[in-house]
N, C-alpha and C positions, 0 to 999 in steps of 0.2 A: 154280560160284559165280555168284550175279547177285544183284542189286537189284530191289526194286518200289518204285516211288516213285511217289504220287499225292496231288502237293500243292495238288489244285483240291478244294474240295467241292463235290459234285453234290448239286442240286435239284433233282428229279424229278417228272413228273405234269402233266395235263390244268388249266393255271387257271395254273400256280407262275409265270407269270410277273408275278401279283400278287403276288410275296413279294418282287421285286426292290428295292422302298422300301425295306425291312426290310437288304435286304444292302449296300444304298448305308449305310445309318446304321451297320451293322456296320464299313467299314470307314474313314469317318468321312469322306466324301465332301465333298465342298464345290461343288465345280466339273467339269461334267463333259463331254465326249465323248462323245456317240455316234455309232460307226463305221458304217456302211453303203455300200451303193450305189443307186443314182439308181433301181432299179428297186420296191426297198426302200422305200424315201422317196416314191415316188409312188403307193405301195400303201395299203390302209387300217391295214397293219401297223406301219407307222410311228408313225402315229396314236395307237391303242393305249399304244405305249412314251412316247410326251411325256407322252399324261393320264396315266401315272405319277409324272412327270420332275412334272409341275404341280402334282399332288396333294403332293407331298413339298416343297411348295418349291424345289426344286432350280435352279441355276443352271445349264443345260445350252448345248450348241451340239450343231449337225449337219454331222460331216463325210461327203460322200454321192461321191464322188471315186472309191471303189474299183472297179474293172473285175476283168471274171473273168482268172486269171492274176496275180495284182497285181503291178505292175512296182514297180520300186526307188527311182524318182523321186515316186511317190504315197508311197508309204512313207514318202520322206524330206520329203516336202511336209506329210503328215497329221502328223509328229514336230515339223516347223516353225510349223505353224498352233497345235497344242496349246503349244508353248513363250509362244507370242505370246499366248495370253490365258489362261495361269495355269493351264492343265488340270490337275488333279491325278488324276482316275480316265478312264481309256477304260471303256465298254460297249460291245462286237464285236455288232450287230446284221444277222444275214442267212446266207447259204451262208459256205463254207472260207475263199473272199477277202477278206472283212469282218475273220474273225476271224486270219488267218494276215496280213493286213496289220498288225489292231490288237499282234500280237503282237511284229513285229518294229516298228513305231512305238514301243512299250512300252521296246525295248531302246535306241534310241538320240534318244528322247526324255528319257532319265537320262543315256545315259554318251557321247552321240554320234558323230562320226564319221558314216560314210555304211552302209548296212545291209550292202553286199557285206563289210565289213570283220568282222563276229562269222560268216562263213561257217566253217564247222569245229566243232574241239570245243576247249572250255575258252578262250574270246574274250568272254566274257557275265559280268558283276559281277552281284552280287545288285540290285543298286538299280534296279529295273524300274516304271514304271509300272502303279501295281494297275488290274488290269481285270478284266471279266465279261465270261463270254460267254452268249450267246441264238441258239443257231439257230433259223434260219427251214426250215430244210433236213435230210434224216431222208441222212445220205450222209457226210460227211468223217470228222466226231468230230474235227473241229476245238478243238472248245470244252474237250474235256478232254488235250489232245496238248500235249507242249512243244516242239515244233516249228514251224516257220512257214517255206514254200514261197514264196520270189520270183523273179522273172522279171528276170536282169540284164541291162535293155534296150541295154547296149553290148557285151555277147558274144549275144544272144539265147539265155540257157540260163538255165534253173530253176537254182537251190541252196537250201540249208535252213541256216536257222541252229537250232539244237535246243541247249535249257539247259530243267532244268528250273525256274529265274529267271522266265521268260516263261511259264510257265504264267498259266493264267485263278487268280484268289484264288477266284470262283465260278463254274460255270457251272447255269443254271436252263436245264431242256430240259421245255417246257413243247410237246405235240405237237396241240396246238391250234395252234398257228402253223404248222403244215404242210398245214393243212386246202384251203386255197386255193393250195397247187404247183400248177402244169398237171403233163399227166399225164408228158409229156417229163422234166422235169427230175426230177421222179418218179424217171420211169427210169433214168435217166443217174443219180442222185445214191442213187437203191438200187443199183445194181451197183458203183456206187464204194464204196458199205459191203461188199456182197460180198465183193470185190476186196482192203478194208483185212482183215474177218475169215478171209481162205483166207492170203494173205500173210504177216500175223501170224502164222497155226499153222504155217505150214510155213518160212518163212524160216529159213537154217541158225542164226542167232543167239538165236533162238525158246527160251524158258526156262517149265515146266507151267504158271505161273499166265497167261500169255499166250496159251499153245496150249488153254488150258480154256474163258477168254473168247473165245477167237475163233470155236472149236468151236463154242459154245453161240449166239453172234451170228449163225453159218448158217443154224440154226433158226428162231433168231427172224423174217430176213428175208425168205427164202424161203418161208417162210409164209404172206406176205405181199406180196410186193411186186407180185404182179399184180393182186391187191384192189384196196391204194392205188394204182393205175395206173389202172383199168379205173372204183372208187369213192371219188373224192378225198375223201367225208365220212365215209368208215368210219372212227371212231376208234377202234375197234380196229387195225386195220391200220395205222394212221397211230402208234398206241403202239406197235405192236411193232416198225415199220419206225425209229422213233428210237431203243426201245431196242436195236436188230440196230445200227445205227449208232453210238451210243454204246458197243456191248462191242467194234466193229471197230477202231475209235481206240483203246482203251484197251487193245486186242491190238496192234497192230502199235507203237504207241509205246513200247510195252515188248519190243516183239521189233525187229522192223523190216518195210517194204514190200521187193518184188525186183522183178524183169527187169520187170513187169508198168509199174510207175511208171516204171521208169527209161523203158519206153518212150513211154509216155501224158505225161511228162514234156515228153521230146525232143520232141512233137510240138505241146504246151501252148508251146515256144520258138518253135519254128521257124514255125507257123501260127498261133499264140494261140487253139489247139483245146482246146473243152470238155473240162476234166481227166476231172470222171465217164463223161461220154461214150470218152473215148479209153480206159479201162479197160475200159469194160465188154466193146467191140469187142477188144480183145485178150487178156481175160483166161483164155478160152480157149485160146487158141494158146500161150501161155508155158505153161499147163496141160499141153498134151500133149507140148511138149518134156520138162517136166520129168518126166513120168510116172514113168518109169527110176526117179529117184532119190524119188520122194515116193508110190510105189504106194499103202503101206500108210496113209498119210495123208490121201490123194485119196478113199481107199476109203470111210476116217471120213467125211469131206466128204460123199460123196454119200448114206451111211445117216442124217446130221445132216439132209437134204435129202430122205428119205422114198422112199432106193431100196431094196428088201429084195432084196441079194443077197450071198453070202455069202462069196462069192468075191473077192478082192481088185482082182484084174487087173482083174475085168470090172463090178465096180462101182465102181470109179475111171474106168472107158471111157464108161459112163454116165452118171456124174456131170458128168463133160465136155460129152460131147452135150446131158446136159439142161442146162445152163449156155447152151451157143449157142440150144435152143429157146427156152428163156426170155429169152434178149435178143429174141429177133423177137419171142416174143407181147405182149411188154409194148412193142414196136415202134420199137427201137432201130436205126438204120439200118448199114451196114458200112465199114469206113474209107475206100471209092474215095467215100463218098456228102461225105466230110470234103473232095474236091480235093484231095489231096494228090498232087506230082506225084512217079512212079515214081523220078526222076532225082536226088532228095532222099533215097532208103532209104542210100543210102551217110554221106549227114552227120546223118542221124538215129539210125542205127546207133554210128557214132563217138558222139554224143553221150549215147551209152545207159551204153555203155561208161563214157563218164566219170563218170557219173551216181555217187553215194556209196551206192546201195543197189544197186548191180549183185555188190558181192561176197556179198551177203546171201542171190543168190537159192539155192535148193538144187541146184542143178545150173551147173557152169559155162557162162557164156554169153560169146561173144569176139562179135566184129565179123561177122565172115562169119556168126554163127548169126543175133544180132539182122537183117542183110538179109534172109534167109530167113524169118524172124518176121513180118517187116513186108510182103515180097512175100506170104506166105501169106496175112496177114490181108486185104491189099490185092485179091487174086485170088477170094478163098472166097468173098464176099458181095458182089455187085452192086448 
């Protein structure tokens, strides 16, 4: 038995983020928010979203505050600032952080309290601040998840709060705005859709209409994501890389993430390390632990990715491998290049551990494996 639940409507297409007027009136907006960060806001992309805010009349403000990683005190500062001048709609404009801040600002901007307090399940009332989302970024699938990632800056450890209450009311994924990524984050933000689409299909929690999105989101990325790396104006690439990103989120939301997040996590606490980047560096390595237990689905993975072999064993082996060549050609560096010291794989292990999607991954993973994981990854690439 499972559920599918998707209580966001998606907007889809090249321009859609001129239809956002139209979605503000839908849900009868008055006053509004938009989320961002400082990098955001000093971009011409910003720009862009006010001449709509203008065109419509709208009474807007710009909170620009979010940092990647979002910690719990901006959360609760952006839920404070909207209190104080009547906000009644957030709009999530930018990468994961924007809209996984707007989303837990959303939950205790109604019902408040502090954000670490809806950590768990069944903590979250209906009465959420309606929001939209707008990536700027082809990687989380932020915009359509009902989950939201914070950094509780007095233990130093990620949590999630996940209702689907917080969901976006809309999200417009307009891939013109991805046109001007550098090629980095690119990369880093295509391997974290990767990373959500192989996750989602294979996580033991994993139910067919999640493991057929996610399947099919492989396709799409890998198709691509050297294009949009190598030619940031290809809009082709640049659509199929948002929607490979978009079917990753809508897979692993409805399945779950494993060992791969728990460890890019732990390491998003401990060193406030790029989330996409810390995936993509590992996601190979939790790959070949799990082999054993995920052959037959690994195998899917790498034929979704254009290996013709018919063999199980050994086109799961190569899917793997091509997974690490493709991180170096699209020029993603290896975790020693992150500073991460040796002497930390013990408390970032432990933290993996405690992480709420470590029972999810398909192969059990205890403490002494994640050190192993992490010295491997740490050792392999220079």
């Amino acid at each position: 038995m499972f559920d599918f639940i998707l209580p966001t409507k998606i907007i889809y297409g090249a321009g859609s983020i001129n239809l956002l007027e139209e979605e503000l009136r839908n849900i009868k907006a008055k006053k509004i928010m938009i989320i961002t960060d400082k990098g955001i806001a000093k971009s011409g992309l910003l720009s862009k979203l006010e001449d709509i805010m203008n065109h419509g009349g709208y009474d807007y403000m710009v909170f620009d505050d979010i940092e990647a990683n979002p910690k719990d005190y901006i959360v609760e500062e952006c839920a404070k600032t909207a209190g104080e001048n009547d906000i009644d709609t957030f709009v999530a404009f930018g990468g994961g952080s924007p809209m996984d801040a707007a989303k837990g600002a959303a939950v205790i901007s109604r019902q408040g309290g502090r954000i670490r307090d809806y950590q768990g399940k069944n903590k979250i009332g209906e009465d959420c601040m309606p929001l939209i989302t707008i990536p700027t970024t082809a990687g989380t699938g932020s915009e359509v998840t009902f989950s939201s990632v914070i950094t509780d800056t007095d233990r130093n450890f990620k949590f999630t709060v996940k209702s689907p209450y917080i969901a976006a009311k809309t999200a417009i994924l307009d891939p013109e705005l991805t046109i001007s990524v550098p090629s980095l984050i690119t990369a880093s933000t295509g391997m974290d859709a990767l990373t959500h689409a192989i996750e989602g299909y294979t996580a033991n929690c994993t139910e067919p209409i999640a493991e057929a999105i996610g399947l099919y989101a492989v396709e799409y990325i890998v198709s691509s994501l050297s294009r949009a790396v190598s030619k940031g104006d290809d809009l082709e690439a640049r659509d199929n890389m948002m929607m490979g990103s978009l079917m990753g989120g809508l897979s692993f939301s409805h399945s779950d993430v494993a060992s791969v997040h728990c460890m890019a996590e732990a390491l998003g606490s401990l060193y406030d390390a790029p989330h996409g980047l810390c995936n993509s560096i590992l996601l190979p390595y939790v790959m070949e632990y799990n082999l054993p237990e995920c052959e037959y689905k690994y195998a899917r993975i790498a034929r979704a990715m254009g290996i013709d072999d018919s063999n199980d064993r050994s086109a799961a082996e190569k899917g793997i491998e091509y997974i690490k060549e493709l991180s170096e050609e699209i020029g993603l560096p290896g975790l020693s290049s992150l500073d991460i010291d040796p002497d930390d794989f013990e408390r970032l292990a432990e933290m993996s551990v405690e992480n709420g999607s470590n029972a999810s991954n398909p192969r059990k993973v205890d403490k002494e494996t994640y050190i192993q994981l992490f010295r491997k990854a740490y050792e392999d690439r220079r």
